[in-house]
N, C-alpha and C positions, 0 to 999 in steps of 0.2 A: 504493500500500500504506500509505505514510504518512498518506493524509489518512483513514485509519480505523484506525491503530494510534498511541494516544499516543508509546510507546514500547516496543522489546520487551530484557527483561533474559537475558544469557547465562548458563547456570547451568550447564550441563557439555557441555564438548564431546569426543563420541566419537570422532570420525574427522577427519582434517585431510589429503586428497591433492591432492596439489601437482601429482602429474602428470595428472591429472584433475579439477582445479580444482576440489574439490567439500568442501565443510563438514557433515558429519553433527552436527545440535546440538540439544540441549535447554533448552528457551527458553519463557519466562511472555512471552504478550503481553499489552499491556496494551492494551485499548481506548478507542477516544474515545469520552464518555458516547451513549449513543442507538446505537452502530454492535455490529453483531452478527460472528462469527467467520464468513469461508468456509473453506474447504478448496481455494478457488484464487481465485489473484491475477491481476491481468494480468501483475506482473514474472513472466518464464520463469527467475529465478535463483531464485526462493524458493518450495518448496513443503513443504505439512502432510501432513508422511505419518502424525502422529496424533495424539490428544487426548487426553493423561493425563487432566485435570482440567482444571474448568472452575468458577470462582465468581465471580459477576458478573463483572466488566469486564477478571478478569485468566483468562489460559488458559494452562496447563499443555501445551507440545505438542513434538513430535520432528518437525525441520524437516531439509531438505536444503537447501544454499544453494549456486548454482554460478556461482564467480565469475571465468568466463572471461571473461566483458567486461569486466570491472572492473579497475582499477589494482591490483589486488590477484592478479592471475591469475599465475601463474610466468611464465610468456613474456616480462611486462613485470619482472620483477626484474634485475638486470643481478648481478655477478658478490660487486660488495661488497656490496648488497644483502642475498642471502642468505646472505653470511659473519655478518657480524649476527645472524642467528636463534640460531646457537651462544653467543650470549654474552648472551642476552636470555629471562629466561622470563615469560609471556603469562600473567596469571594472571585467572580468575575472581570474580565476576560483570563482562559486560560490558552497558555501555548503548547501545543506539543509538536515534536518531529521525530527525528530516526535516533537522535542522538541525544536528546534532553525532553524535557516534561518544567515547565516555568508557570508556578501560580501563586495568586496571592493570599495571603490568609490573616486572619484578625486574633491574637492574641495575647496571654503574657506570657514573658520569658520563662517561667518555669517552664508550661504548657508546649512550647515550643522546643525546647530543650529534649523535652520526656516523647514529642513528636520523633522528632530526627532518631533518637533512640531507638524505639519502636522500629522503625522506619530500617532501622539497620539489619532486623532479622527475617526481611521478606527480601533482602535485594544488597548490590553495593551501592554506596555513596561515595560517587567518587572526589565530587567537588559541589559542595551546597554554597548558595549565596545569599544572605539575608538582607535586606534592607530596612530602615525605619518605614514607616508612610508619609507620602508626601501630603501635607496639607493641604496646599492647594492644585492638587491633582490627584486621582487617584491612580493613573495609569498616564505613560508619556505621551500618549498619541490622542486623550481625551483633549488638552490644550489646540490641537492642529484644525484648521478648518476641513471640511470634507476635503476638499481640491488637494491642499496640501498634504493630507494624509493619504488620498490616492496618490500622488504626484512619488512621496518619499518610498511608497512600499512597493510600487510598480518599478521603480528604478531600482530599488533595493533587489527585486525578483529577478530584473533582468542584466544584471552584475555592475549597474555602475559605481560604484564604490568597492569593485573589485578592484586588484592590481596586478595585470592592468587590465582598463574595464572591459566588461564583454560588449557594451552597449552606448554611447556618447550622448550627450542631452539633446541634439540635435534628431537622434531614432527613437528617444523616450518619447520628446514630442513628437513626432508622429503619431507613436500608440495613443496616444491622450487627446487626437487632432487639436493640438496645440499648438502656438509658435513656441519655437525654443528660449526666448528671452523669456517666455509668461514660465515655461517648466521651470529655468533658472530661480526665479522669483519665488515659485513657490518652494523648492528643495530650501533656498537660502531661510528662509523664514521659518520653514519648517524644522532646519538643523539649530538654528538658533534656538528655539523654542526647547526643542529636549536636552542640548547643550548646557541652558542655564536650569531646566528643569537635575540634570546629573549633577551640576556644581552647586547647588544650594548650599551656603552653608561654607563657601571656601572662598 
């Protein structure tokens, strides 16, 4: 699934059953340039039961996720495991891809501490990252206007901020039927924006 989904972001989740291990959620996949959307995977834990929307390489769909085989299923939770859920709230948007899993969560440091813990005996950890919350943001792309935040993720998909790029602002705008001075404009704005959202504080 991963080698044709860059990465897919969590945007609301409707249903969460435990006793049937099963994830109802609504989620933008994002694709890797050239790969087109099915409506079946070979994983049996993930399926599109629809397709809100669809614009270029990102799709808008209502997915069902069942994660009985996975470390994640009830069976393998042991007792203080899900004590922890009471003390922990699971907040939106979440990331995942082939190589990391990125979300955020609301709690206190014990709670999170005796998390991570936990967390050690279904799996490795190989590099965990914690951040404060930002006050006035809650996520870095919430600050960006729509334009802009299409503008940085589409470039972002299509390597320009690789080295060196796969893609030059001049072929972004195209995709975007933009002029390339307006794509300019909005990246600049847009890097500033999460720039001083990472440096708060320095």
């Amino acid at each position: 699934m991963f080698e044709e989904f860059d990465y897919i972001e969590g945007k609301n989740l409707l249903k969460l059953d435990f006793e049937n291990n099963r994830k109802i959620l609504v989620v933008d996949i994002h694709l890797k340039t050239g790969k087109r959307l099915s409506r079946r995977y070979p994983e049996e834990n993930f399926k599109i039961l629809e397709v809100f929307r669809s614009d270029r390489v990102i799709h808008t769909c209502l997915v069902s996720l069942n994660f009985s085989q996975t470390v994640f299923a009830a069976d393998n939770y042991n007792k203080d495991m899900l004590s922890l859920f009471d003390d922990i709230i699971f907040d939106l948007p979440f990331f995942g891809n082939k190589s990391k899993f990125t979300f955020s969560l609301i709690t206190e440091n014990q709670y999170l501490h005796q998390f991570f813990d936990q967390l050690q005996n279904y799996g490795k950890i190989k590099l965990v990252s914690v951040q404060k919350p930002n006050q006035s943001s809650e996520y870095l792309l919430d600050d960006l206007t729509p334009r802009q935040r299409d503008a940085i993720l589409l470039a972002k998909e299509l390597g320009y901020y690789e080295w060196p790029r796969k893609m030059n602002a001049g072929q972004i705008a195209k995709h975007m039927n933009i002029t390339k001075s307006t794509l300019v404009e909005h990246l600049h704005k847009a890097e500033n924006v999460i720039i001083n959202q990472l440096l708060i504080g320095f």
